[in-house]
C-alpha positions as CSV (number, residue, x, y, z in Angstrom):
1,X,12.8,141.6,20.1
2,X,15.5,139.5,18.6
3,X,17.2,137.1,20.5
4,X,21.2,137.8,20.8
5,X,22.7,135.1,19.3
6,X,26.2,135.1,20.6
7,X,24.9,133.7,24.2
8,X,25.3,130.4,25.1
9,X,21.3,129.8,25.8
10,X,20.8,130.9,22.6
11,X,22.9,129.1,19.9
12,X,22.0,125.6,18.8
13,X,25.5,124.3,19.8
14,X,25.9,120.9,18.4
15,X,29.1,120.3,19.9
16,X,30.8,120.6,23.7
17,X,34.5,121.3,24.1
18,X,35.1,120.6,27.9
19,X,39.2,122.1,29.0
20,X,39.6,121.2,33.2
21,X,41.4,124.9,34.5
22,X,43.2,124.2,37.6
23,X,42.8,127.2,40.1
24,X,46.1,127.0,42.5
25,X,47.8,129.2,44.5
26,X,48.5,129.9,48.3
27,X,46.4,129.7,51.0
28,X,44.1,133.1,51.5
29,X,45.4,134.6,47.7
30,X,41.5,134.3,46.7
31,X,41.3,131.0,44.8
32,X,37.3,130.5,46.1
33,X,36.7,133.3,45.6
34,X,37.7,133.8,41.8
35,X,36.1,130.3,40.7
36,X,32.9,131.7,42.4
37,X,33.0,135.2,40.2
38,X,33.7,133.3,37.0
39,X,31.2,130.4,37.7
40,X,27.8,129.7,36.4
41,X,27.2,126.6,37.4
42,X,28.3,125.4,41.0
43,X,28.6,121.8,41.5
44,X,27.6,119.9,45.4
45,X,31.6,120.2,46.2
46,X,31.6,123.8,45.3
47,X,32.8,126.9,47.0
48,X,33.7,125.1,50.3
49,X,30.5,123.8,50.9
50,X,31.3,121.4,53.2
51,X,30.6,122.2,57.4
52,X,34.4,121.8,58.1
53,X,35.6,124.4,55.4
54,X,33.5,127.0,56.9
55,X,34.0,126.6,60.5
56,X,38.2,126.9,59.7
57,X,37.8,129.4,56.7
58,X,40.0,127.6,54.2
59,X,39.9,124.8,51.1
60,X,40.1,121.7,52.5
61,X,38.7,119.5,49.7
62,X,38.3,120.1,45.4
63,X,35.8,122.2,44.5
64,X,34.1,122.0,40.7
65,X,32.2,124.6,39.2
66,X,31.9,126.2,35.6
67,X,30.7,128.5,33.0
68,X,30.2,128.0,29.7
69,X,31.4,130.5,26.4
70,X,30.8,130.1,22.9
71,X,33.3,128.3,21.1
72,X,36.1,130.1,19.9
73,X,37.1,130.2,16.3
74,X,40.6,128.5,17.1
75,X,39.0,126.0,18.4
76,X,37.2,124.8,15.4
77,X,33.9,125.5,13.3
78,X,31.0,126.5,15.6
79,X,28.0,126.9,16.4
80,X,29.3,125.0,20.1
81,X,29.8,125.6,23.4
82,X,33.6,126.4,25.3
83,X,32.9,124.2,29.1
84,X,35.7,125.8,31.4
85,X,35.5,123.6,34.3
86,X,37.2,124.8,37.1
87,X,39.1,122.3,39.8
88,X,39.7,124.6,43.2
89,X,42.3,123.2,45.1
90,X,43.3,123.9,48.9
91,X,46.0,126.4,49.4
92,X,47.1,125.2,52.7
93,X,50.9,123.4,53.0
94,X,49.3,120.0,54.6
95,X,47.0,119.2,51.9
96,X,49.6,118.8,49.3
97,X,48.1,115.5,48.3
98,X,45.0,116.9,47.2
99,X,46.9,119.7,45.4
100,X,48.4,117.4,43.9
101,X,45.3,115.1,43.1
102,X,43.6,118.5,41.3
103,X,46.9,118.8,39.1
104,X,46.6,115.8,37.7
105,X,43.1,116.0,35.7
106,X,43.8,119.9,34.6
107,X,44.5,120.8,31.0
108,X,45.0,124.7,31.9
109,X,46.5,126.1,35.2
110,X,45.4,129.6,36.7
111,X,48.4,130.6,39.1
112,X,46.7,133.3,41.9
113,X,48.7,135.6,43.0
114,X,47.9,137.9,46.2
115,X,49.5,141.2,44.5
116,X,49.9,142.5,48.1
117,X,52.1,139.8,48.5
118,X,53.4,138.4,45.3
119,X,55.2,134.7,45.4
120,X,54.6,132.5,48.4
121,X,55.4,129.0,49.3
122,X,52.3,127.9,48.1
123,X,52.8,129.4,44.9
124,X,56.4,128.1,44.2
125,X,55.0,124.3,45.0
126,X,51.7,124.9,43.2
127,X,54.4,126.3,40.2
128,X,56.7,123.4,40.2
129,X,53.0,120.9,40.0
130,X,51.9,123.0,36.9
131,X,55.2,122.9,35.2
132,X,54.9,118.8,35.4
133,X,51.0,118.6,35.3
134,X,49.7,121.0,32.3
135,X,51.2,123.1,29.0
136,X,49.8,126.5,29.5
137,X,49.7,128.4,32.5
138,X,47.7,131.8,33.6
139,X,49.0,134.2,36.4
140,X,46.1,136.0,38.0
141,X,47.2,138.9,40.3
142,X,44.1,138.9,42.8
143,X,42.9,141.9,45.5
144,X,43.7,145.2,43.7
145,X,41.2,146.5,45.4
146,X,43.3,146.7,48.1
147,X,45.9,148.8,46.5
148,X,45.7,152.3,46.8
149,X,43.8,153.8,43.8
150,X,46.3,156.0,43.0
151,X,49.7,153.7,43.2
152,X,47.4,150.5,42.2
153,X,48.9,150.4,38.1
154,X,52.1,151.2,39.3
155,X,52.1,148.6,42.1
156,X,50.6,146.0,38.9
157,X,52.9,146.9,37.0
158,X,56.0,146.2,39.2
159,X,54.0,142.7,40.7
160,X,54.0,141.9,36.4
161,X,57.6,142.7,35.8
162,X,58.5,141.0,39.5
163,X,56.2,137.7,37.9
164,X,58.1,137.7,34.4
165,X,61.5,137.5,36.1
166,X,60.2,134.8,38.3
167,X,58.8,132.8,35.2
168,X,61.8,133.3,32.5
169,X,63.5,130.1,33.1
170,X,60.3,128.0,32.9
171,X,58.4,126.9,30.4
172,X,55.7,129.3,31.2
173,X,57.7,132.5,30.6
174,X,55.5,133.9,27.9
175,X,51.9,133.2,30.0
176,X,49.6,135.8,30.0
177,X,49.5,138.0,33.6
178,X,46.0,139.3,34.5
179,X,45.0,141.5,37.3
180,X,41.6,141.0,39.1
181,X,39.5,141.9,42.3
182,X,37.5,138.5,42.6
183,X,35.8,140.1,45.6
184,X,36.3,143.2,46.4
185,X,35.9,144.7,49.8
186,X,37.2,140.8,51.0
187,X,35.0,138.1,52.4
188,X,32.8,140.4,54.4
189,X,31.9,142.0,51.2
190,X,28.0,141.5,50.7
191,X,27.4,139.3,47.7
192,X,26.2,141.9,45.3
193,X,29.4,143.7,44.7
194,X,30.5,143.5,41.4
195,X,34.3,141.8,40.5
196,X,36.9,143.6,38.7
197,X,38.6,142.8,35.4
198,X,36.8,138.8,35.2
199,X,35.6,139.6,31.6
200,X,38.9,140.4,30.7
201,X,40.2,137.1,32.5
202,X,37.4,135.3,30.7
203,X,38.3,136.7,27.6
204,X,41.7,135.4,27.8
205,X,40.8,131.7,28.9
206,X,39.1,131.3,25.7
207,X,42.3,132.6,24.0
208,X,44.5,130.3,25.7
209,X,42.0,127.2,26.0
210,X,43.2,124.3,23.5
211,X,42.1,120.6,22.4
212,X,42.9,118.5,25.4
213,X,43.9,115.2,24.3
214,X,41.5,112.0,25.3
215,X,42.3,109.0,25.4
216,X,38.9,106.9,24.7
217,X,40.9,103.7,24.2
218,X,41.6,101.2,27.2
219,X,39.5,99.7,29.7
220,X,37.4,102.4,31.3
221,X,39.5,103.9,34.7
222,X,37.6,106.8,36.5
223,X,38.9,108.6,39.7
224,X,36.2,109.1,42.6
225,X,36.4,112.9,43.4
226,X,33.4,112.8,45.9
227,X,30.6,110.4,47.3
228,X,27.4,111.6,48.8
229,X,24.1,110.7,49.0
230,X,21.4,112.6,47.7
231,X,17.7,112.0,49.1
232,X,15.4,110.1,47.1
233,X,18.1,109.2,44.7
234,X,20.3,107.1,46.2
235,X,24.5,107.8,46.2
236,X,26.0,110.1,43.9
237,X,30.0,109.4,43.0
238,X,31.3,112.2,41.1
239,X,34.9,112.5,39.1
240,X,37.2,112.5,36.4
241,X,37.1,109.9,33.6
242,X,41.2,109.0,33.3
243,X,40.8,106.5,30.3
244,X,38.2,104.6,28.1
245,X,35.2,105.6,27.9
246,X,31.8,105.0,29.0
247,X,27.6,104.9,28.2
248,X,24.5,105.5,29.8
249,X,23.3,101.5,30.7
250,X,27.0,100.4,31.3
251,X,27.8,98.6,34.5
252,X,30.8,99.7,36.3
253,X,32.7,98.1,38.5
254,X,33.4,99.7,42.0
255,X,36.3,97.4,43.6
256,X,36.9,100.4,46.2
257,X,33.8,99.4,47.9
258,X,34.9,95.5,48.3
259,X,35.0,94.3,51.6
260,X,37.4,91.4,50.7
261,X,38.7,90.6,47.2
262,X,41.3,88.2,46.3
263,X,44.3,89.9,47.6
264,X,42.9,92.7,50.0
265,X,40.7,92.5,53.5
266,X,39.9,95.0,55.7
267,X,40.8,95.0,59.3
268,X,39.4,96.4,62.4
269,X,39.6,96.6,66.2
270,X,43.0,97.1,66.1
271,X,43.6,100.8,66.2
272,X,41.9,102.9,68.1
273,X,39.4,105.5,65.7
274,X,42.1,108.4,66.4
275,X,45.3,106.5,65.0
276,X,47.3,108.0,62.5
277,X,47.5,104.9,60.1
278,X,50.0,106.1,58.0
279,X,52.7,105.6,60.3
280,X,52.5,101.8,60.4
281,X,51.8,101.5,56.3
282,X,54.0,99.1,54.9
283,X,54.5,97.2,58.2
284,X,53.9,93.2,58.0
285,X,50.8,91.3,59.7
286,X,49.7,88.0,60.1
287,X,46.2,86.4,60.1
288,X,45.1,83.8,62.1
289,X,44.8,81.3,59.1
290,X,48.1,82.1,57.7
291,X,48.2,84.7,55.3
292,X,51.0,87.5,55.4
293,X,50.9,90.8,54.2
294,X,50.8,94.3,54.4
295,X,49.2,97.3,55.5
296,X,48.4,99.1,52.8
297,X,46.6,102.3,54.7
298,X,43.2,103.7,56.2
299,X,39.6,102.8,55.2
300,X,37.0,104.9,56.3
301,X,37.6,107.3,59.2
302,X,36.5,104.1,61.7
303,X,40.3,103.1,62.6
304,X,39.7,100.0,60.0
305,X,42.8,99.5,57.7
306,X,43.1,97.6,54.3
307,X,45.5,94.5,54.1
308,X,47.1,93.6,51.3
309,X,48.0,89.8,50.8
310,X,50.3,89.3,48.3
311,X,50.1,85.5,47.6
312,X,46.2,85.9,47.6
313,X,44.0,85.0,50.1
314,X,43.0,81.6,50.9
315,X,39.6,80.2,49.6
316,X,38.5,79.1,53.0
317,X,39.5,82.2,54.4
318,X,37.4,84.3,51.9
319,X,34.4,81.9,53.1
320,X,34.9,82.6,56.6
321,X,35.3,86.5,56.2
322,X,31.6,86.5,53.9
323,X,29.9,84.1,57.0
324,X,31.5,87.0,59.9
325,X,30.1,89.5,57.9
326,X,26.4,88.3,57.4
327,X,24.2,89.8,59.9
328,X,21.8,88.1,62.0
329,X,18.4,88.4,61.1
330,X,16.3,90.7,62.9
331,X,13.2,89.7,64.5
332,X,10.4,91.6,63.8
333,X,7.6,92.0,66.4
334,X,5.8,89.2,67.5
335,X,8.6,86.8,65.7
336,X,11.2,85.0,66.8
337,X,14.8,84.5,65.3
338,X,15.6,81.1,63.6
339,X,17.7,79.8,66.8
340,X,19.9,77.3,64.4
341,X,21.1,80.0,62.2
342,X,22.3,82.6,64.8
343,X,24.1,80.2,66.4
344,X,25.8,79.1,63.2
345,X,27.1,82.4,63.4
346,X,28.0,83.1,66.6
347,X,29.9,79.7,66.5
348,X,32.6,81.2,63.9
349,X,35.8,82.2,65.4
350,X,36.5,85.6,63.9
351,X,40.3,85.9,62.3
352,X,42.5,87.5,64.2
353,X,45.2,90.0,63.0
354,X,49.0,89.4,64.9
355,X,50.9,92.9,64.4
356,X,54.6,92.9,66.3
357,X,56.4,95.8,66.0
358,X,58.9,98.0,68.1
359,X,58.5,101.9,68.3
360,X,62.0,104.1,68.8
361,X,60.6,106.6,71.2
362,X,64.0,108.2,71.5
363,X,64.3,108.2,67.6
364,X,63.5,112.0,66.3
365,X,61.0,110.4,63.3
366,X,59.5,107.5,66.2
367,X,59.6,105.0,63.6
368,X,57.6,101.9,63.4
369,X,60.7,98.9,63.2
370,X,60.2,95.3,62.5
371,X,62.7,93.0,62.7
């Protein structure tokens, strides 16, 4: 039997076009759902995963997955592989910021669109990041399943003309409009049912995938989408690679994990674990060997905080942070700790952190004041 040559398995593709597709919309308009129907590949972060997403139902962190296409003929002389990798962000209002952090590593944007429901809030911010984050733009009208069968193309048909209106004074007012079920029957749905109209969606990301410029120039700057340890291997940090470029044997710095560099400590003991942290960024503290500076926001979910010090921080300082931070040695059994050296340490006056500030509990925003 002959082998079909036009799958991905089965060409010798000598080359790997990767395009990032953004999948944003409003919370509940299917977004999970959709990357999970067009994916082949699901990454550790994928398809809400994590404990917390489950228990509350919605996106609460980026999810990468992808599938894999041959490479169009627009795209350049073949035989070689199309990589849609799709970046799932949250839908819900108070997770903006990650929205926002998906937006900016997408090349492509697929705007989800509850057809029952048309344009949201959601879907107007996730718009407006799209129109400053990528060039081309795909509306997806998700659930017709739960239109009636015999109203559902008219009710698509008005939801498209409704979507052009919305779009004519943007720059994506020629995007292509595509109507899916990514599940249906909904989330209770057993996982054999088949989707609706996701060939035809696939169809038309290859049509409208293009050559993403990169940047391989420039020292090499990655962003840190997720961290996580994986037994028998040691920690995994996975992300998006925002300049320069990088080899297998290369070191890489990791100045997120420092303790204390030359203008940055961390605090602790000074808020309580369940502090919100971002209300006092920005507010001025003092160390007990003189350096100034600033709270520059959480580290960790612990209640520490990172410092900044904007005239450095002082070499004898730096020494006294490392010899607070060394542990004592553990005695194993039948030994004895060296008596000299743990009370070297215990000796060392830890630095203290002086933080004065007045709190307006009558003011409607209960700001933090200095004076």
């Amino acid at each position: 039997m002959a082998a079909d040559s036009s799958s991905p398995s089965a060409s010798s593709a000598s080359r790997c076009l990767n395009v990032n597709v953004g999948v944003l919309g409003h919370i509940d308009s299917g977004k999970t759902a959709l990357a999970r129907a067009l994916s082949t590949v699901a990454s550790t972060a994928a398809f809400d995963r994590a404990p917390q997403s489950r228990a509350r139902g919605i996106t609460l962190d980026l999810g990468f997955s992808c599938l894999s296409t041959p490479l169009p003929p627009h795209l350049g002389p073949g035989p070689g592989l199309l990589q849609l990798t799709l970046v799932d962000c949250p839908g819900h209002a108070s997770l903006i910021r990650t929205i926002i952090g998906g937006a900016q590593i997408i090349d492509l944007m697929m705007l989800v669109i509850d057809v029952t429901k048309g344009m949201q809030t959601q879907s107007a911010e996730c718009l407006v990041i799209g129109q400053i984050a990528c060039q081309k733009m795909i509306v997806v009208l998700n659930k017709i399943d739960l239109l009636p069968e015999s109203k559902r193309q008219a009710a698509i048909e008005k939801m498209t003309k409704k979507m052009q209106k919305t779009l004519e004074n943007t720059k994506f007012h020629e995007c292509p409009i595509v109507s899916v079920s990514a599940k249906p029957g909904g989330p209770e749905a057993p996982e054999t049912v088949v989707p609706v109209g996701v060939s035809e969606l696939i169809e038309v990301l290859k049509a409208e995938a293009y050559l993403p410029k990169r940047d391989p120039s420039g020292p090499f700057l990655m962003a840190i989408d997720h961290c996580f340890s994986i037994k028998g291997q040691g920690t995994v940090m996975t992300g998006t690679i925002l300049s320069g470029s990088v080899s297998v044997g290369d070191n890489v710095e990791i100045p997120a994990l420092k303790l204390c560099d030359d203008y940055s400590v961390i605090g602790r003991s000074l808020f309580k674990k369940e502090t919100n942290i971002q209300i006092f960024v920005g507010l001025k503290v003092k160390l007990s060997t003189g350096e100034e500076g600033l709270i520059e926001g959480g580290f960790g979910q612990s209640g520490k905080f990172k410092i900044r010090i904007p005239d450095g921080v002082k070499p004898e300082t730096k020494a006294l942070l490392t010899t607070i931070s060394k542990k004592k040695p553990k005695a194993g059994k039948g030994d004895t700790p060296k008596e000299d050296e743990s009370n070297r340490v215990d000796s060392v006056q830890p630095v203290h952190i002086t933080l004065l500030f007045k709190r307006y509990v009558f003011d409607s925003q209960k700001k933090m004041i200095q004076s």
